[in-house]
LOGUNU-881487 format. One record per residue (C-alpha): y, x, z. Coordinates in steps of 0.2 Angstrom, whole numbers, plus 5000, padded with zeros to 4 digits. Layout:
% LOGUNU-881487
<rec c2="Y" c1="X" c3="Z"/>
...
//
This chain:
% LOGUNU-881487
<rec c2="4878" c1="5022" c3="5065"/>
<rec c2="4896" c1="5029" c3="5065"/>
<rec c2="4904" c1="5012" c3="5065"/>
<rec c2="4895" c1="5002" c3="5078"/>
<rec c2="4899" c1="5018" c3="5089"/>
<rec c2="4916" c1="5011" c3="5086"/>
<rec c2="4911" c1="4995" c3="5088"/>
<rec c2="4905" c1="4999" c3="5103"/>
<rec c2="4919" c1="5008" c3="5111"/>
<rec c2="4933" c1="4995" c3="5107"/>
<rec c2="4922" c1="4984" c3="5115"/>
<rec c2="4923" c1="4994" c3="5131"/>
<rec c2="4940" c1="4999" c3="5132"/>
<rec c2="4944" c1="4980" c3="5127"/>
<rec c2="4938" c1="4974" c3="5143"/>
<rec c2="4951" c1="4984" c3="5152"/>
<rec c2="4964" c1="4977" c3="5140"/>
<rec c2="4975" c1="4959" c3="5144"/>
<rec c2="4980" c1="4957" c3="5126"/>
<rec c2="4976" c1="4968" c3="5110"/>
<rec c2="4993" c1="4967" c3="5097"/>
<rec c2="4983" c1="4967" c3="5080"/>
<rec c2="4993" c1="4970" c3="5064"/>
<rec c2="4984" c1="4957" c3="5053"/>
<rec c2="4976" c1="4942" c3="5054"/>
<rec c2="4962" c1="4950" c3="5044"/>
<rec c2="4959" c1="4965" c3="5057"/>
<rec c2="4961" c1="4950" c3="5073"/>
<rec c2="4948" c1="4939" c3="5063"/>
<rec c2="4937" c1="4955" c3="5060"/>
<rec c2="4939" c1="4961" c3="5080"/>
<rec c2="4932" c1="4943" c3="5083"/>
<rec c2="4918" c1="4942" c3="5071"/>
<rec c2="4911" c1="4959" c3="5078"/>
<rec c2="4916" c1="4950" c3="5096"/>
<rec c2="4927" c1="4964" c3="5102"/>
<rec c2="4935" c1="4954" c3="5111"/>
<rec c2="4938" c1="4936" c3="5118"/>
<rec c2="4950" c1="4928" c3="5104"/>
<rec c2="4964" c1="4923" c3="5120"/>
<rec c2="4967" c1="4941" c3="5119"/>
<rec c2="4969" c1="4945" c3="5100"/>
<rec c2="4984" c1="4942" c3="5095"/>
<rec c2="4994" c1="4946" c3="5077"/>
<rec c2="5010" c1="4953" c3="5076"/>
<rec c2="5012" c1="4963" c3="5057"/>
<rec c2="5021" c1="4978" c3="5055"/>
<rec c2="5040" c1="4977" c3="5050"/>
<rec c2="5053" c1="4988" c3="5042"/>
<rec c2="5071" c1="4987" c3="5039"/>
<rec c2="5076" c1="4980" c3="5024"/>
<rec c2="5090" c1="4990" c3="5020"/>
<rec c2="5081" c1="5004" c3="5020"/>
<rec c2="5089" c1="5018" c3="5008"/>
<rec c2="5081" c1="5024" c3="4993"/>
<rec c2="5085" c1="5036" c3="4982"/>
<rec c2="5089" c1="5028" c3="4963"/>
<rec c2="5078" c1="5028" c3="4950"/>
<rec c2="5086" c1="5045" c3="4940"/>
<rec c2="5088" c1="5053" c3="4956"/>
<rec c2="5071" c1="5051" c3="4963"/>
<rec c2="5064" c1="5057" c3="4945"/>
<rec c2="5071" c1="5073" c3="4943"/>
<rec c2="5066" c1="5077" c3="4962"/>
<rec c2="5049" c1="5072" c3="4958"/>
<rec c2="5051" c1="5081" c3="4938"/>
<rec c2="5055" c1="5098" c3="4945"/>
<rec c2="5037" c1="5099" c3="4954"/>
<rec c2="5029" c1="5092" c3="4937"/>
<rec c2="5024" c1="5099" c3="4921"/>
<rec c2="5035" c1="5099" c3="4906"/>
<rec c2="5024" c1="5087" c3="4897"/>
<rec c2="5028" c1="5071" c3="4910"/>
<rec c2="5047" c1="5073" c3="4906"/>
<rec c2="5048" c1="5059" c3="4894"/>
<rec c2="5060" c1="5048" c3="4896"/>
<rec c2="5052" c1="5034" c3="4886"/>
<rec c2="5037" c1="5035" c3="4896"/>
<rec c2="5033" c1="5024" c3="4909"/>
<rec c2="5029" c1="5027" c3="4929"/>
<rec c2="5014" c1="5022" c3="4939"/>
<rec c2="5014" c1="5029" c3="4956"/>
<rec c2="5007" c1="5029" c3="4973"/>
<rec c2="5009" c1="5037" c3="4989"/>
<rec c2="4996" c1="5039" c3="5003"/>
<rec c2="4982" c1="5048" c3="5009"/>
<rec c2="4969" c1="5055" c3="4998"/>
<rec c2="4952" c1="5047" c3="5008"/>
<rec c2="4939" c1="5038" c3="5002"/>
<rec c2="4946" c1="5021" c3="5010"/>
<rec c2="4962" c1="5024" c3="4998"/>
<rec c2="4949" c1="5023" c3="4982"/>
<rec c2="4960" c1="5032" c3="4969"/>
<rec c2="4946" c1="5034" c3="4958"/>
<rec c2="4947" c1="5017" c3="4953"/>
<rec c2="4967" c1="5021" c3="4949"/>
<rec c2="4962" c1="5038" c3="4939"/>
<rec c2="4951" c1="5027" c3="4929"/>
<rec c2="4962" c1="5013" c3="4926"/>
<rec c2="4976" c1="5026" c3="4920"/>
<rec c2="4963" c1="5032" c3="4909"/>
<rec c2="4963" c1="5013" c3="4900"/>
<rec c2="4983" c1="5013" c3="4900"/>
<rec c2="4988" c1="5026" c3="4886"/>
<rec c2="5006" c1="5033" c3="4886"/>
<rec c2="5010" c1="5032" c3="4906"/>
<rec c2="5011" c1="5047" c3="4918"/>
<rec c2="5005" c1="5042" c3="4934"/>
<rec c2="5009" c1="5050" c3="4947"/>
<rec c2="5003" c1="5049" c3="4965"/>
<rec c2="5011" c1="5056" c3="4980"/>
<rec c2="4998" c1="5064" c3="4993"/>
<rec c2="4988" c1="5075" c3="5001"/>
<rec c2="4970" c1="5075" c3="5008"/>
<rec c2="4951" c1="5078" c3="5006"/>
<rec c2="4947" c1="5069" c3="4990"/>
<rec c2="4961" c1="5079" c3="4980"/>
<rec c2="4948" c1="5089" c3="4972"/>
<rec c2="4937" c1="5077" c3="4967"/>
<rec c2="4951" c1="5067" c3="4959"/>
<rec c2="4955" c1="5082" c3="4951"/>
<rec c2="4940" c1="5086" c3="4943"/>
<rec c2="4940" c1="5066" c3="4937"/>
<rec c2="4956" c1="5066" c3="4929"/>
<rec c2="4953" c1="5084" c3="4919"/>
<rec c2="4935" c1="5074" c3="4914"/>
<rec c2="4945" c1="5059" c3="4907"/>
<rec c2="4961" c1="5067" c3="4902"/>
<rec c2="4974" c1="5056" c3="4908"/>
<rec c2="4990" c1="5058" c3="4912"/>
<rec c2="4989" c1="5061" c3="4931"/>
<rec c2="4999" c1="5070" c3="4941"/>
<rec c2="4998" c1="5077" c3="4959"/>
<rec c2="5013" c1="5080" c3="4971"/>
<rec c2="5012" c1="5085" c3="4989"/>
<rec c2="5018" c1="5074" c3="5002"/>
<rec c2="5038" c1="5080" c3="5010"/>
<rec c2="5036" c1="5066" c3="5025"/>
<rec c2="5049" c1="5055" c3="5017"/>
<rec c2="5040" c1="5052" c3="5001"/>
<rec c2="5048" c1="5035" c3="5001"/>
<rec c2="5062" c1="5039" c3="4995"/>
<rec c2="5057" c1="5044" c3="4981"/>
<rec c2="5050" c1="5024" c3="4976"/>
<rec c2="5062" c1="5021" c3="4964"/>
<rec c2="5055" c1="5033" c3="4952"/>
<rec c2="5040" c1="5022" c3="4948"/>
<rec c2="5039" c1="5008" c3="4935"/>
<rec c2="5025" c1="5000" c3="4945"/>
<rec c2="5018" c1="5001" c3="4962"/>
<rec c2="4999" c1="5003" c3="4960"/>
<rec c2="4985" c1="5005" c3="4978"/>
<rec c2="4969" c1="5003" c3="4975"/>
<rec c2="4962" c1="5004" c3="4993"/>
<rec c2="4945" c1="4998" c3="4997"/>
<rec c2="4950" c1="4999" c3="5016"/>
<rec c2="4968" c1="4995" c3="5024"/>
<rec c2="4975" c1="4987" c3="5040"/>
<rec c2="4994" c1="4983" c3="5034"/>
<rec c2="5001" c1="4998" c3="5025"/>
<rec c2="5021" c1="5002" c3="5028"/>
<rec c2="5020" c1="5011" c3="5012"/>
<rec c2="5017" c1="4992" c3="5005"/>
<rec c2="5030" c1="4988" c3="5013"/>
<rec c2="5045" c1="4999" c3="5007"/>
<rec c2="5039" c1="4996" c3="4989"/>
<rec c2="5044" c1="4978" c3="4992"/>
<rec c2="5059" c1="4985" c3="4997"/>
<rec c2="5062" c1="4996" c3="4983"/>
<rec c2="5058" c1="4980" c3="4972"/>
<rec c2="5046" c1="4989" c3="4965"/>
<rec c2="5032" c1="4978" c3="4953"/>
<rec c2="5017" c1="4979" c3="4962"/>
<rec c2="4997" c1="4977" c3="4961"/>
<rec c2="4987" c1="4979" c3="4975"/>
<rec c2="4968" c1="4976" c3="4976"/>
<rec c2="4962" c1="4962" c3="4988"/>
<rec c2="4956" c1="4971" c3="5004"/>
<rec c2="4963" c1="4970" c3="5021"/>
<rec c2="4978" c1="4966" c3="5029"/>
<rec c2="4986" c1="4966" c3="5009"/>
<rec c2="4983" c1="4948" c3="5005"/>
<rec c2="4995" c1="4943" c3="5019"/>
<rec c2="5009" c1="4954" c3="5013"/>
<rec c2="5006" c1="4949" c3="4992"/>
<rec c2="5003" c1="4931" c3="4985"/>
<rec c2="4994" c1="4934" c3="4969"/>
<rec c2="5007" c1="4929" c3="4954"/>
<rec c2="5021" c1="4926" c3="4968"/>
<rec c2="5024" c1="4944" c3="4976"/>
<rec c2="5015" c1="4955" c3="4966"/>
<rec c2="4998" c1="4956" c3="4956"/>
<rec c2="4983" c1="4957" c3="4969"/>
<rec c2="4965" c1="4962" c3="4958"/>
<rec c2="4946" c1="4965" c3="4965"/>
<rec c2="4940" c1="4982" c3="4973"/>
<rec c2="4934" c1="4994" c3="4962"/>
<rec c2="4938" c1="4985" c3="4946"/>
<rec c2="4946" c1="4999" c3="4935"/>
<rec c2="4948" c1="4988" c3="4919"/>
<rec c2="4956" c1="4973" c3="4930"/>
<rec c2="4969" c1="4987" c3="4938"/>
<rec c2="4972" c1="4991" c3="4922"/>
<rec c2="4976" c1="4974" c3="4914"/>
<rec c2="4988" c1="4971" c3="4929"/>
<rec c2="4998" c1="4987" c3="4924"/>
<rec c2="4999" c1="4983" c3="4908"/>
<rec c2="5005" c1="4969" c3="4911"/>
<rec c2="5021" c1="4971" c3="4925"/>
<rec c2="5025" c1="4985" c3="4912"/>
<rec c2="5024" c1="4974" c3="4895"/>
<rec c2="5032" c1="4957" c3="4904"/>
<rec c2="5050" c1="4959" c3="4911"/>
<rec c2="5054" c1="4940" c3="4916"/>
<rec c2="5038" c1="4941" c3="4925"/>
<rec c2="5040" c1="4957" c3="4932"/>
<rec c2="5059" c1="4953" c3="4939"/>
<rec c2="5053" c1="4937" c3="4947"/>
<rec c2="5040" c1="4945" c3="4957"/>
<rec c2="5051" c1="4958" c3="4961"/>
<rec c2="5064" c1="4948" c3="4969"/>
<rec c2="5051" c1="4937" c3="4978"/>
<rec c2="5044" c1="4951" c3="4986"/>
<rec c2="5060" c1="4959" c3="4993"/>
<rec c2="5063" c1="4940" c3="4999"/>
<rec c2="5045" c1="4938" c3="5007"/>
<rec c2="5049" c1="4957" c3="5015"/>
<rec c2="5066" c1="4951" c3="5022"/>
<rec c2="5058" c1="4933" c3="5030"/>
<rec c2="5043" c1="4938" c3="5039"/>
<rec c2="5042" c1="4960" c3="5040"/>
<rec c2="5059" c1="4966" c3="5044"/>
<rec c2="5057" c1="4977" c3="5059"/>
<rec c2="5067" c1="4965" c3="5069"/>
<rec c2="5053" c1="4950" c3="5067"/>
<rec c2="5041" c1="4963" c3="5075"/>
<rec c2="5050" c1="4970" c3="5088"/>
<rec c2="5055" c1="4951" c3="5093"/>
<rec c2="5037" c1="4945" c3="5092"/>
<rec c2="5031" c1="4963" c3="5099"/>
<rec c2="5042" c1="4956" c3="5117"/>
<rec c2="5037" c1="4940" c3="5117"/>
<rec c2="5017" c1="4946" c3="5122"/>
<rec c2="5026" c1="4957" c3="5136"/>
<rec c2="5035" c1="4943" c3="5142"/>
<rec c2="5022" c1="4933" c3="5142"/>
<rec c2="5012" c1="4946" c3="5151"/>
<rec c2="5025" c1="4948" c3="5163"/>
<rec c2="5027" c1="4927" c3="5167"/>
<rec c2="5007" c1="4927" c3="5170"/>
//
């Protein structure tokens, strides 16, 4: 009921609208299939960051983010997972909490707030993994370097910025396969990309960008490249005028 209320208001205020900017091809194709709007007046133009973005380094970053942890994650033999978002259903770090559960000796460590925090609490004291909690500053990504791998597990995105910067940290990355996120991550070129709510297949990818470095420093320097090519902020803005201008000229 809740989502065809939506449905039902995009549709109206779409038929005031001249063009609708969407930020992926997957939520233009889904405003179609739903018939939000005529497809002349969806257009895609993806977010965009700078590239040069400035990141703290890797032993900076970590003993930021090891003064707000217990003693027992300050190993430095052991390897980061991380994340950083919201702590909502759509996110689905569940599926994470369970995946870190098949990947002994690693801290994970996720970077957020929200209404699910609890529950993922509660999950990760049941299975008794190495899962830690931090509070979101407002410049969490900043800390990026910290982490070995990059790891979202979303069952819902549009196209995350947070994505984004962990490209440009060159960070290893697995995502699951769910929104805008296949445009941003080839699988095997860019990053890992595994199914929704597949703990074991999460998992597997970890264990992988963390137990094969040729690999792993290939996909990290194609995915800064994809990142400079086609999201730097400057692609967006550009293609962001051009749907005025043409506004402007019809």
């Amino acid at each position: 009921i809740v989502r065809w209320r939506f449905i039902l208001l995009h549709k109206i205020t779409a038929y005031f609208q001249d063009t609708i900017i969407c930020v992926s091809d997957y939520d233009r194709k889904l405003a179609e299939r739903y018939h939000i709007a005529p497809s002349q007046k969806l257009i895609t133009v993806h977010n965009g960051i700078d590239p040069a973005i400035k990141f703290l380094s890797k032993k900076e970053a970590r003993a930021v983010l090891l003064a707000k942890l217990p003693r027992t994650a300050d190993n430095p033999s052991t390897p980061w997972v991380g994340s950083i978002g919201r702590l909502v259903r759509e996110k689905n770090y569940e599926t994470l909490v369970r995946a870190a559960h098949l990947v002994p000796n690693v801290n994970f460590v996720l970077i957020g707030e929200g209404p699910e925090l609890q529950k993922l609490q509660r999950l990760c004291a049941q299975l008794k993994v190495n899962f830690f909690f931090i509070p979101p500053t407002g410049k969490d990504y900043q800390y990026l370097k910290a982490f070995d791998v990059f790891a979202m597990s979303s069952i819902k995105e549009g196209f995350p910025y947070i994505l984004l910067e962990a490209m440009a940290a060159a960070l290893p990355i697995v995502v699951t396969e769910t929104g805008g996120m296949p445009e941003m991550i080839q699988h095997h070129e860019h990053g890992l990309m595994v199914a929704r709510r597949n703990p074991e297949a999460l998992a597997h990818a970890i264990l992988g960008l963390l137990h094969n470095e040729r690999v792993t420093k290939t996909l990290q320097s194609e995915s800064k490249r994809m990142l400079k090519e086609k999201f730097s902020v400057q692609i967006m803005v550009t293609r962001t005028e051009n749907v005025y201008h043409q506004l402007i000229g019809a």
